[in-house]
C-alpha positions as CSV (number, residue, x, y, z in Angstrom):
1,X,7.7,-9.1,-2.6
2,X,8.2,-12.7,-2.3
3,X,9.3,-15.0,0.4
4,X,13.1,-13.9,0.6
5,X,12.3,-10.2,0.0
6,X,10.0,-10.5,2.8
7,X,12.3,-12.1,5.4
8,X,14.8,-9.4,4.0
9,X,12.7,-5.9,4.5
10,X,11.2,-7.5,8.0
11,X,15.3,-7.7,9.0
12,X,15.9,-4.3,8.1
13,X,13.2,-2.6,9.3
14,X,14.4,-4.2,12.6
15,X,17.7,-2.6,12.0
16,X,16.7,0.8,11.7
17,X,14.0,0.6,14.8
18,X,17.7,-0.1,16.5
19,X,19.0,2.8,15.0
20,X,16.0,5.0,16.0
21,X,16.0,3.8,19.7
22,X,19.7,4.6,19.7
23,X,19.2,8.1,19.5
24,X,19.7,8.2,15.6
25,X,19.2,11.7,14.5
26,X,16.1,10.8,12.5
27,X,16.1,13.6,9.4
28,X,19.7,13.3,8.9
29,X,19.3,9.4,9.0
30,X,16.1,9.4,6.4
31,X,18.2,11.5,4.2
32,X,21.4,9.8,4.1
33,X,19.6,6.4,2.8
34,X,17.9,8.5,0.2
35,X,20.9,9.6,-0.7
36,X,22.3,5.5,-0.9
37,X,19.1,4.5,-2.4
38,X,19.8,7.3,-5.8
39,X,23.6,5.8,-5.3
40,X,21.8,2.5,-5.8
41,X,19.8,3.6,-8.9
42,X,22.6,5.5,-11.0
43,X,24.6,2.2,-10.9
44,X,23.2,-1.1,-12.5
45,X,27.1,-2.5,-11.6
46,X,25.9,-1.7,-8.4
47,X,22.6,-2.8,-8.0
48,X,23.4,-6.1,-9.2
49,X,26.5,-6.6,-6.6
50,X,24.4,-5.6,-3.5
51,X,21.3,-7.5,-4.6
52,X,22.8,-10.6,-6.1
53,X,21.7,-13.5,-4.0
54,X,24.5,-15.6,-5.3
55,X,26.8,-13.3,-3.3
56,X,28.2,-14.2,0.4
57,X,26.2,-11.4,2.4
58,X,29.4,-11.0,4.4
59,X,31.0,-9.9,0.9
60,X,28.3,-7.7,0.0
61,X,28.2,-5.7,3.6
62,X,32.0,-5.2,3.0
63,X,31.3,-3.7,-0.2
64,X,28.8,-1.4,1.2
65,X,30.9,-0.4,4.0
66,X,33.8,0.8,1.6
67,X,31.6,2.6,-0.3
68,X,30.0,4.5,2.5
69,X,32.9,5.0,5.0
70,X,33.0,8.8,6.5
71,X,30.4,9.8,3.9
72,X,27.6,8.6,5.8
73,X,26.7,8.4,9.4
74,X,27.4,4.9,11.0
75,X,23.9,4.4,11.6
76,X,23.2,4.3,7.9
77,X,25.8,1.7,7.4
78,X,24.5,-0.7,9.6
79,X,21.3,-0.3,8.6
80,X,22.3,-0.8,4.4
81,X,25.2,-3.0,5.5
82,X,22.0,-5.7,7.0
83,X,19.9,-5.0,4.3
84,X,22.6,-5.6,1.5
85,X,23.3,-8.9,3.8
86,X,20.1,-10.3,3.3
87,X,18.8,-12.9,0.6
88,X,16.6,-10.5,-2.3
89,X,14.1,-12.1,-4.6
90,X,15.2,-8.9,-7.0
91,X,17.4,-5.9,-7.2
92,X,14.2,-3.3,-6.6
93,X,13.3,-4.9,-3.2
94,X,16.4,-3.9,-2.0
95,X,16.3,-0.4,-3.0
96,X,12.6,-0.1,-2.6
97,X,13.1,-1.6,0.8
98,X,15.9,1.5,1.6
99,X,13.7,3.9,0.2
100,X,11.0,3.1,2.6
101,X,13.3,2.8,5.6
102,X,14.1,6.1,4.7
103,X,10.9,7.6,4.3
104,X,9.9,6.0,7.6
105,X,12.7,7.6,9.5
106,X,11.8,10.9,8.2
107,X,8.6,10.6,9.2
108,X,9.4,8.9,12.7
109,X,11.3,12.6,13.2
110,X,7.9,13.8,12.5
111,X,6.3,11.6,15.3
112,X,9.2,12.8,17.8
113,X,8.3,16.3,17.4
114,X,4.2,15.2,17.5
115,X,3.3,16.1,14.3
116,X,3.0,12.7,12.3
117,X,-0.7,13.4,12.2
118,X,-0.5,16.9,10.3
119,X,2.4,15.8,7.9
120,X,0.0,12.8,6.9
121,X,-3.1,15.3,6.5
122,X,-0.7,17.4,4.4
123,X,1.0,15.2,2.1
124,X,-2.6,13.8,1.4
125,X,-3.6,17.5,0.6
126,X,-1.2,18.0,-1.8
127,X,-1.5,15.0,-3.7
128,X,-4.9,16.2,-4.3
129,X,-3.9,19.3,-5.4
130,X,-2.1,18.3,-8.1
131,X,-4.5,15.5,-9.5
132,X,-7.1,18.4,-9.2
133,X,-4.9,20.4,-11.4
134,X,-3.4,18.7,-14.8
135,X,-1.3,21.9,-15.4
136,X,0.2,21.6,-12.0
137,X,0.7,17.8,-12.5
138,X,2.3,18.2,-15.8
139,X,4.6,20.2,-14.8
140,X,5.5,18.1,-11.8
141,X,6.1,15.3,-13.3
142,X,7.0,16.2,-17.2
143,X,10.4,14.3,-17.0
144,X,11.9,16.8,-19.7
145,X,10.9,19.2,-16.6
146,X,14.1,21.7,-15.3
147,X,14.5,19.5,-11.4
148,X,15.0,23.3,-10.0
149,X,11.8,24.3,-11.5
150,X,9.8,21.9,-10.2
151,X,11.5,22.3,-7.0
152,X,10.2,25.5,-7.1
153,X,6.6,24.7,-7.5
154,X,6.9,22.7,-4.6
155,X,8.2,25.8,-2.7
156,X,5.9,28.1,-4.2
157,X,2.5,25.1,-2.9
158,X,3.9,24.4,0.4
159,X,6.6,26.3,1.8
160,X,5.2,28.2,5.0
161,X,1.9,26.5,4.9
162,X,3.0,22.9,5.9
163,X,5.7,21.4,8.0
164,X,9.5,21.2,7.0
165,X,8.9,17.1,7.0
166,X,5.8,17.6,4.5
167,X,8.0,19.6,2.1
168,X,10.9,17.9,2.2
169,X,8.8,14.2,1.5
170,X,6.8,16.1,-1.2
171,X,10.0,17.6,-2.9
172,X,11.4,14.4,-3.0
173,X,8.2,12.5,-4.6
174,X,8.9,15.0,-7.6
175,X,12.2,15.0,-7.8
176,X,13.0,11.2,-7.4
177,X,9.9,9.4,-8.7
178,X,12.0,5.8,-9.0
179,X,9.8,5.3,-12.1
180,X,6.4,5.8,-10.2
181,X,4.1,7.6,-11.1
182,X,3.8,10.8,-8.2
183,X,0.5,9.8,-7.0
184,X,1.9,5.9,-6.2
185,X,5.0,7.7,-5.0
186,X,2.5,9.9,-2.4
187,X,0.6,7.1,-1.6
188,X,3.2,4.9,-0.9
189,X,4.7,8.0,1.8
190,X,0.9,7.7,2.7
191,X,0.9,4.2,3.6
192,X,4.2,4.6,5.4
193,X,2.6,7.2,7.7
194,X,-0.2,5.4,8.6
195,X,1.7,2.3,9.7
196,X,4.3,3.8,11.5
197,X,1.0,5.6,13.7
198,X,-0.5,1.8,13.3
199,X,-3.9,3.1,12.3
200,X,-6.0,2.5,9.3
201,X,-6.4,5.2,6.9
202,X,-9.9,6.0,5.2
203,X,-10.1,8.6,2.2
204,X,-13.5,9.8,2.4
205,X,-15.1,11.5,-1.0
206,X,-17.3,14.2,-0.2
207,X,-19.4,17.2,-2.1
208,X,-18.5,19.4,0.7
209,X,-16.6,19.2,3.7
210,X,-17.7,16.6,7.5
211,X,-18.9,18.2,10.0
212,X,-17.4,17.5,13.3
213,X,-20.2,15.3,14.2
214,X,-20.1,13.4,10.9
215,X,-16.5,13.2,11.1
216,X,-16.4,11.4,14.8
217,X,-19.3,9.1,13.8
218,X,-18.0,7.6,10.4
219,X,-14.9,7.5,12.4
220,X,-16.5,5.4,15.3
221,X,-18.4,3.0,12.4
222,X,-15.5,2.6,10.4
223,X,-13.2,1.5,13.8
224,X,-15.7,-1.0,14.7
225,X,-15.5,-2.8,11.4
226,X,-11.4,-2.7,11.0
227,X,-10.6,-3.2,14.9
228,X,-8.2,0.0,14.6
229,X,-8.0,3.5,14.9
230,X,-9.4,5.2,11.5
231,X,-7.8,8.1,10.2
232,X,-10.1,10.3,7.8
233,X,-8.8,11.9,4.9
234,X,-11.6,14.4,3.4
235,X,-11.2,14.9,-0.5
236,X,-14.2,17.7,-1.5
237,X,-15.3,16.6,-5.2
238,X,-18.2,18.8,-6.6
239,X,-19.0,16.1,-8.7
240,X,-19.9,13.6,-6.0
241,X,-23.9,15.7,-5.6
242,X,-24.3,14.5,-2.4
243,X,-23.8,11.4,-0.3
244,X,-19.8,10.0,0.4
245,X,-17.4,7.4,-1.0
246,X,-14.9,5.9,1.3
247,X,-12.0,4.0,0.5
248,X,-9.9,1.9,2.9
249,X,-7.2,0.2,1.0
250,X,-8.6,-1.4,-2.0
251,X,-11.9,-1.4,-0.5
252,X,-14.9,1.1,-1.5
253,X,-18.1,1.6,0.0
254,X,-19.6,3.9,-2.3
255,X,-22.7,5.9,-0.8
256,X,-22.8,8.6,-3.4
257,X,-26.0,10.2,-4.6
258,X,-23.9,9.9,-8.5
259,X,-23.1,6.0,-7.5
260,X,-27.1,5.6,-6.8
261,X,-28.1,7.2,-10.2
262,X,-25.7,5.1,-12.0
263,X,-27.1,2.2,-10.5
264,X,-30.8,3.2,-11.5
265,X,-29.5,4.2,-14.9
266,X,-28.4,0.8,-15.7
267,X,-31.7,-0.8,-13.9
268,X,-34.1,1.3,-16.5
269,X,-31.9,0.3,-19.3
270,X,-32.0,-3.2,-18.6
């Protein structure tokens, strides 16, 4: 985002930390600017009347507020109302700004009821399902796909085995990609969760599973370099022989036994 977009999503995410300390039901409140943010989408008219910069924001909130009045809680309209109020580089900020609002309420709902950790561990699971499985991820995200089919798979993978706020994240990263690929869509839920728990998340790339021992010490090395909590997210790949990869945003520190025979590979041939 640039400069203005910046200013603009830092605002709003202010605005909904208001809402949240207010006693905001969380869920209902994540779901309600869902809801606004697929409004948002179905209506280029729309779009370009919340986002246009060349707009008064005080003429833009009253538009917002019409539109939303007694279908929406009043905590979602003052959260959209200061977002639509703000000054946006482009029409997507805005509604990938709500978007992520949303998310992060939902998953603030998660962190009430203590259970941020295991929705993250989840939604991180089943994104590697489906890469792992290119039936499963073309029918998930075919867009010629039946939307109650899909929904279904997502029942059929997690309902009963993960948390109500895992389900409800992954059915909507199927159902209302926003032009994303799922995985970006996951990741960006991913991303969410680990700053709303203000830790640094680390996908780790393993032949077989850590140890507890292993776990707690590439935890402990990873933490001393990053100067934050480190969240491990264990992805078993057969392929990988031996040895790890970890990735930490767009960094990689790849340790892998395959990564090493590369290497010597191209040494010989050079």
């Amino acid at each position: 985002m640039r400069g203005s977009s910046r200013a603009a999503a830092i605002a709003g995410s202010k605005a909904l930390d208001a809402a949240l300390a207010g006693g905001a039901d969380r869920r209902v409140l994540g779901d309600q600017l869902l809801a606004v943010v697929g409004v948002i989408d179905g209506s280029a008219t729309l779009r370009r009347a919340l986002a246009d910069p060349s707009r008064e924001g005080v003429e833009k909130q009253t538009l917002a507020e019409r539109l939303l009045d007694g279908k929406v809680s009043a905590e979602a309209i003052v959260v959209v109302k200061n977002l639509v109020g703000q000054r946006w580089a482009t029409e997507r900020d805005l509604s990938d700004t709500l978007e992520e609002l949303a998310v992060t309420s939902i998953l603030a709902g998660a962190e009430q009821a203590d259970r941020i950790d295991r929705v993250e561990d989840e939604l991180f699971r089943f994104e590697r399902i489906v890469a792992g499985n290119p039936e499963l991820r073309d029918r998930l995200t075919n867009r010629q796909g039946d939307v109650d089919a899909k929904a279904g798979v997502v029942s059929e993978l997690l309902d009963g085995k993960a948390s109500d706020e895992t389900v409800h994240l992954a059915r909507q990263a199927v159902l209302a990609p926003r032009g994303r690929k799922l995985d970006r869509t996951l990741e960006l839920y991913l991303a969410l969760a680990a700053r709303r728990r203000e830790q640094i998340t680390a996908v780790v790339t393993a032949a077989t599973d850590l140890t507890a021992q292993q776990r707690e010490r590439l935890s402990a090395a990873l933490q001393s370099i990053y100067g934050k909590p480190v969240l491990l997210q264990v992805a078993i790949e057969e392929h990988v022989l031996g040895g790890i990869r970890v990735q930490v945003g767009d960094e990689v520190v790849d340790g892998t036994v395959l990564r090493r025979l590369d290497e010597a590979r191209r040494h010989i041939a050079g």
